[in-house]
N, C-alpha and C positions, 0 to 999 in steps of 0.2 A: 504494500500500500504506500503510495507515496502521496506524503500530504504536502499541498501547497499554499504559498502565501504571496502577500506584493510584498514588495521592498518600498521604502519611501519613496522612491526613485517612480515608482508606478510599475517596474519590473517586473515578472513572475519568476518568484525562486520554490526551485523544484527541490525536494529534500530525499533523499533515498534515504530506506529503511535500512539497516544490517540484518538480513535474513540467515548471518551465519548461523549464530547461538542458538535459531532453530531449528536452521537443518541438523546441527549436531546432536544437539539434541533427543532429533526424534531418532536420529538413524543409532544414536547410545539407546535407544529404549527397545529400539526395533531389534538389535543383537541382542539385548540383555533377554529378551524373550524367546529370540530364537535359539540362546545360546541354552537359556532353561529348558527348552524344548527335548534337544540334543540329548543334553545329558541324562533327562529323563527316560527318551527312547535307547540311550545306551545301555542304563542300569535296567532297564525293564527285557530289553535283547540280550544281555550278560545272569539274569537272574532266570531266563524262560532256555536256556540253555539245556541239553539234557544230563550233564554233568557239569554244574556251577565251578568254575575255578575257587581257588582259596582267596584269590587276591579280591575274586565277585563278593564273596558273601563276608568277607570282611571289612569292606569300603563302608563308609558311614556317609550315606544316599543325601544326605543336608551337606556334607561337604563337598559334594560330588558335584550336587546340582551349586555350588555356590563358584565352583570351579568352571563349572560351565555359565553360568550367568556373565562373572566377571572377563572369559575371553570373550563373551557375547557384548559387552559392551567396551572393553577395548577396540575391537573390531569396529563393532557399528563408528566409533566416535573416531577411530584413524579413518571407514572410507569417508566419512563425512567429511575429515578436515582437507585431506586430497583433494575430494572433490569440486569442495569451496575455492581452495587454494587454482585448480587446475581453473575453473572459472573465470575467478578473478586476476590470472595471465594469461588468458587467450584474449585475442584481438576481437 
């Protein structure tokens, strides 16, 4: 949304919004979810197994998913900042 105003001058001054912080944002919340996801469908695929490993049924499933949340929001929040970044230097 870009809001605008006159200048004294009689001018119209155009103001750009910074849209980063939201794209980051969202695409931090969009990994943090998919990253939950993952890990849930990991530990549910390692537990329906027909002989569970040791290392499966030893894993404590809150830390597992909190493993997979926090690459899902690194992730999201690096391709967001690229993205921004690649934007705002292309012509």
């Amino acid at each position: 949304m870009n809001g605008s105003s006159t200048s004294p001058s009689g001018k119209k001054i155009v103001k750009k919004t910074n849209r980063a912080p939201l794209l980051i944002g969202l695409c931090s919340v969009a990994g943090l979810l998919v990253g939950a996801t993952s890990s849930q469908a990991e530990m549910n695929q390692c537990l329906n197994d027909a002989q569970p490993s040791s290392q499966c049924l030893t894993q404590n499933p809150t830390t597992k998913r909190i493993e997979g949340m926090s690459m899902g929001l690194f992730a999201g929040a690096g391709a967001a900042v690229a993205a921004t970044w690649r934007m705002k230097t292309s012509p």
